[in-house]
C-alpha positions as CSV (number, residue, x, y, z in Angstrom):
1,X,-81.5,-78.3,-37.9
2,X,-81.6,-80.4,-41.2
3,X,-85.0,-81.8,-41.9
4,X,-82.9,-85.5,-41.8
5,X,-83.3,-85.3,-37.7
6,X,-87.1,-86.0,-37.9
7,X,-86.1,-90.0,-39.2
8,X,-84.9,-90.5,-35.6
9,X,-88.2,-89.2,-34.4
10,X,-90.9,-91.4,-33.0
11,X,-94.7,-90.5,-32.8
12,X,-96.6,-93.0,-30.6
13,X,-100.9,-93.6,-30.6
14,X,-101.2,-94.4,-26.6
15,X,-105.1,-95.8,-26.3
16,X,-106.2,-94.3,-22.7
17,X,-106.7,-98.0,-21.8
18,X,-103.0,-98.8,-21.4
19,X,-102.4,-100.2,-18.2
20,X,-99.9,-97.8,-17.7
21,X,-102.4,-95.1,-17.5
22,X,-105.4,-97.3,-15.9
23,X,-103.0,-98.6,-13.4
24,X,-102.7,-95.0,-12.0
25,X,-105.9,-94.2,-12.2
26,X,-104.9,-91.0,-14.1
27,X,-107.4,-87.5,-13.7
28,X,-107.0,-86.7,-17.1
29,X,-107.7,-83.0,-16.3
30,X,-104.4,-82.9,-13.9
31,X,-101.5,-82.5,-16.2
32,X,-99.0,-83.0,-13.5
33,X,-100.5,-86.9,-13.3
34,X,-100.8,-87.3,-17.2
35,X,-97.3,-86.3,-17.6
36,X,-96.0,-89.0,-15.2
37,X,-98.3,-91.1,-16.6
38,X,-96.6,-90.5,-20.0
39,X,-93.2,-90.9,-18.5
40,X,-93.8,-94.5,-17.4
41,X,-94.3,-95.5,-20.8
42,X,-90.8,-95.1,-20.6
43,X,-87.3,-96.4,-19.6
44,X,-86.2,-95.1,-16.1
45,X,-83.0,-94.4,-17.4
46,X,-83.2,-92.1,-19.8
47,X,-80.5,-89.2,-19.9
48,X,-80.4,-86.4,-18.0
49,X,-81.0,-84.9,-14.4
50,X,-84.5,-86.0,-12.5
51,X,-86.4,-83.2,-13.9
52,X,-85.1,-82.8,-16.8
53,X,-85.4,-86.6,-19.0
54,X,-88.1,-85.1,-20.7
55,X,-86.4,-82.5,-22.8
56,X,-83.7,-84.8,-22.7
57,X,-85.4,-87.6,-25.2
58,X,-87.3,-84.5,-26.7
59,X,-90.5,-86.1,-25.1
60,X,-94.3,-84.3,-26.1
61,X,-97.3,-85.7,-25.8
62,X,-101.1,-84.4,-26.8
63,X,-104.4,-85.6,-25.4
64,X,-106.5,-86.3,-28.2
65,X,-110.3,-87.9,-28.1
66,X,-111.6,-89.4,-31.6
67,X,-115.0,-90.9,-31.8
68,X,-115.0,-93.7,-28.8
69,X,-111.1,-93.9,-28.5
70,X,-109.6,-91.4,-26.8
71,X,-105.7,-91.8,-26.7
72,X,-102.7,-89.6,-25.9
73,X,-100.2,-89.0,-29.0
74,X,-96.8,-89.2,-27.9
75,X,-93.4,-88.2,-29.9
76,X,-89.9,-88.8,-28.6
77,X,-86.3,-89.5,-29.8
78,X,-86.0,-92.2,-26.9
79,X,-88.3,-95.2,-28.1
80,X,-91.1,-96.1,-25.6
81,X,-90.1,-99.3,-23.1
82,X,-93.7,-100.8,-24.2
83,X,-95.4,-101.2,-27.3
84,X,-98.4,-103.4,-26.5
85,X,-102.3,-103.3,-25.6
86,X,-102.8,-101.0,-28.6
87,X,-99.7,-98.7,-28.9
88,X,-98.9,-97.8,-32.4
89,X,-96.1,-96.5,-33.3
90,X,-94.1,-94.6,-36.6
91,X,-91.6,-91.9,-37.1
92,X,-91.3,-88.4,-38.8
93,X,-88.6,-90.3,-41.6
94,X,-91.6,-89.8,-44.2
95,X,-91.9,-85.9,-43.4
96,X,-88.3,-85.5,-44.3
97,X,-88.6,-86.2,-48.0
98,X,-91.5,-84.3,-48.4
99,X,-90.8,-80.5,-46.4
100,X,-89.8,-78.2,-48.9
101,X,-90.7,-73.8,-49.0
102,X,-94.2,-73.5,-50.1
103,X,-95.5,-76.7,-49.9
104,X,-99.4,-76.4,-48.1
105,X,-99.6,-78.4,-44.6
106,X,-102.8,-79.1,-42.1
107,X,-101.4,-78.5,-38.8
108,X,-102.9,-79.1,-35.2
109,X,-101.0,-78.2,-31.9
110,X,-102.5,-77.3,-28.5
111,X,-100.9,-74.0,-27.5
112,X,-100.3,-72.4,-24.5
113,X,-101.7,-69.3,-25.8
114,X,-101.2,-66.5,-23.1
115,X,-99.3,-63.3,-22.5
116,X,-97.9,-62.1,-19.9
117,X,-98.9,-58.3,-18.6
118,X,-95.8,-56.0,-19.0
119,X,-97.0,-53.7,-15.9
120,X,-98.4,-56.6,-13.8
121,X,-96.9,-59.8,-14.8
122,X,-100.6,-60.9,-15.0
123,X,-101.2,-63.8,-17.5
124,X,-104.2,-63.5,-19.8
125,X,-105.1,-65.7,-22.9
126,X,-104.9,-64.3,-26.3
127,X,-107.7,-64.1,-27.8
128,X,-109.1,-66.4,-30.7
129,X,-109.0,-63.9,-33.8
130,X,-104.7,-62.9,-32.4
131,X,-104.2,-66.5,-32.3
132,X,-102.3,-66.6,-36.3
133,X,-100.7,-63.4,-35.5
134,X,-99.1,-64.3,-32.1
135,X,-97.7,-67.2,-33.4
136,X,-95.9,-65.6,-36.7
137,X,-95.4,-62.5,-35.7
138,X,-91.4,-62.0,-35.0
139,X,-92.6,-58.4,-33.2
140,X,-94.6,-59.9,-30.3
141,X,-93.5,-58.5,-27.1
142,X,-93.9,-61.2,-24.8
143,X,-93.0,-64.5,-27.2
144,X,-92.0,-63.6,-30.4
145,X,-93.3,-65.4,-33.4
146,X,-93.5,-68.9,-31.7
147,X,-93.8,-70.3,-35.3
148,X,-91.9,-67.2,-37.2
149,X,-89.6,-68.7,-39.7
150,X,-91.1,-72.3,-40.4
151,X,-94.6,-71.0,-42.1
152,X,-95.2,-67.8,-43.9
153,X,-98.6,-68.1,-43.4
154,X,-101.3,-69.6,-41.0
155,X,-105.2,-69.9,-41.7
156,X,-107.0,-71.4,-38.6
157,X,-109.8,-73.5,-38.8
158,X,-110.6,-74.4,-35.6
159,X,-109.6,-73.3,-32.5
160,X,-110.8,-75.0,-29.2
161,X,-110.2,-73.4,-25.8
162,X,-109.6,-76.2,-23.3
163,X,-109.0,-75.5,-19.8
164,X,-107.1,-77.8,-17.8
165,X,-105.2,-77.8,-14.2
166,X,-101.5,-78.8,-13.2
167,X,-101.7,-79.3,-9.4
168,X,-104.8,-77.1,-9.0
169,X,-103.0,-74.5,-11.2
170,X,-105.1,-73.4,-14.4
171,X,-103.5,-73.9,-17.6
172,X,-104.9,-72.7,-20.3
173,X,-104.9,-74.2,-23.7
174,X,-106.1,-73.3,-27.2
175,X,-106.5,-76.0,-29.5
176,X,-105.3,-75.3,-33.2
177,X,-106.4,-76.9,-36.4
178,X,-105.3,-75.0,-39.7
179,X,-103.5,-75.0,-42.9
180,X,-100.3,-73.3,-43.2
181,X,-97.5,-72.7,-46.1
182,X,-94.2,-74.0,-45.3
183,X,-91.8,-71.2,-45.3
184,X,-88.3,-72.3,-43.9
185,X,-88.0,-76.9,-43.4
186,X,-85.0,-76.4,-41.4
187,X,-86.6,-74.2,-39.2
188,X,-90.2,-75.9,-39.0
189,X,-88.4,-79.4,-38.5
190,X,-86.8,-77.5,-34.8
191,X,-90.5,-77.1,-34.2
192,X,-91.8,-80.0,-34.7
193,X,-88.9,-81.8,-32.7
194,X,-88.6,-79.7,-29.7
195,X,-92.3,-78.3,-29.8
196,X,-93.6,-74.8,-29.5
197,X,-94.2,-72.4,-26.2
198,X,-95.0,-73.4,-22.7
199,X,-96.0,-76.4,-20.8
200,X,-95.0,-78.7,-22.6
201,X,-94.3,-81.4,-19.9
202,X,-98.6,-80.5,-19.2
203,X,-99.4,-81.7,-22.6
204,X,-98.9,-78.5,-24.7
205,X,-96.6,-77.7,-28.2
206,X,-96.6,-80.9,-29.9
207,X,-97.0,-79.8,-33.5
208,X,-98.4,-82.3,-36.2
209,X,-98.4,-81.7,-39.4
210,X,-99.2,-83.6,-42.6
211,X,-99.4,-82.3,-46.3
212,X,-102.8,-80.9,-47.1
């Protein structure tokens, strides 16, 4: 995928005030309710099956608290149908002429960090000190190198474990601040478009990144 895809990317600042999130009454620990609340934020019509308009429009969102204004981030291909009480909006164009091998990038995603058990099928979460080498790794058993191929390295800063639900289901989620080398831009822009591992309609694999 040529780094020239991310101009038709949009990355959208969502203030938890919206109507379109106050209006439901949204349990911001239930991803199952965030995510419809994200979908409203769109067109009805968007392409693709019921069930499937998310990947459709590429759609990934992130909940995100900063210092008394929490918001959910939200990238898409597919424009949002609203773009008031707060919204702000840009797209990935500038990324493009910037990505180039080597070049040092801060990077936060919220992860679905777990493996699955090969005798049991049993998911359990990887721990905090794997963390760098289950996403670059191209040997792991259960999901190879989740970020092989668009870094060649991967210092963590910060990692947060968040727990969250999705219709009373647990869903674990690390949270990943850290600075990373760009290895392969063709490669890291597929990340950053489609996202990275699991859950992503619950608010997991929406990778940011901005040039350290």
């Amino acid at each position: 995928m040529s780094t020239l895809d991310l101009a038709g990317v949009n990355l959208t600042a969502v203030p938890a005030t919206h109507p379109s999130f106050t209006s439901r009454r949204v349990n911001w620990h239930d991803q199952a309710e965030v995510h419809r609340a994200v979908m409203s934020l769109f067109a009805p019509e968007l392409p693709g099956p019921e069930g499937a308009k998310r990947a459709s429009s590429a759609i990934l969102y992130r909940l995100e608290t900063l210092i008394g204004s929490p918001r959910v981030l939200v990238q898409s291909s597919a424009a949002p149908r609203q773009s008031d009480f707060g919204m702000t909006s840009t797209t990935l164009a500038g990324l493009a002429t910037v990505l180039a091998p080597g070049l040092a990038v801060r990077v936060r995603i919220d992860i679905n960090a777990v493996r699955s058990q090969s005798r049991t099928g049993k998911r359990v979460p990887v721990a905090a000190e794997d963390l760098s080498d289950f996403l670059l790794n191209p040997l792991d058993l259960d999901r190879p190198g989740l970020l092989h191929g668009a870094f060649g390295s991967l210092t963590l800063l910060d990692v947060t474990p968040v727990l969250r639900s999705s219709g009373g289901i647990p869903l674990r989620v690390a949270r990943i601040t850290g600075e990373a080398i760009v290895a392969d831009p063709g490669v890291l822009a597929e990340k950053l478009i489609n996202g990275v591992g699991r859950g992503k309609s619950y608010g997991c694999g929406l990778l940011t990144i901005a040039p350290a």
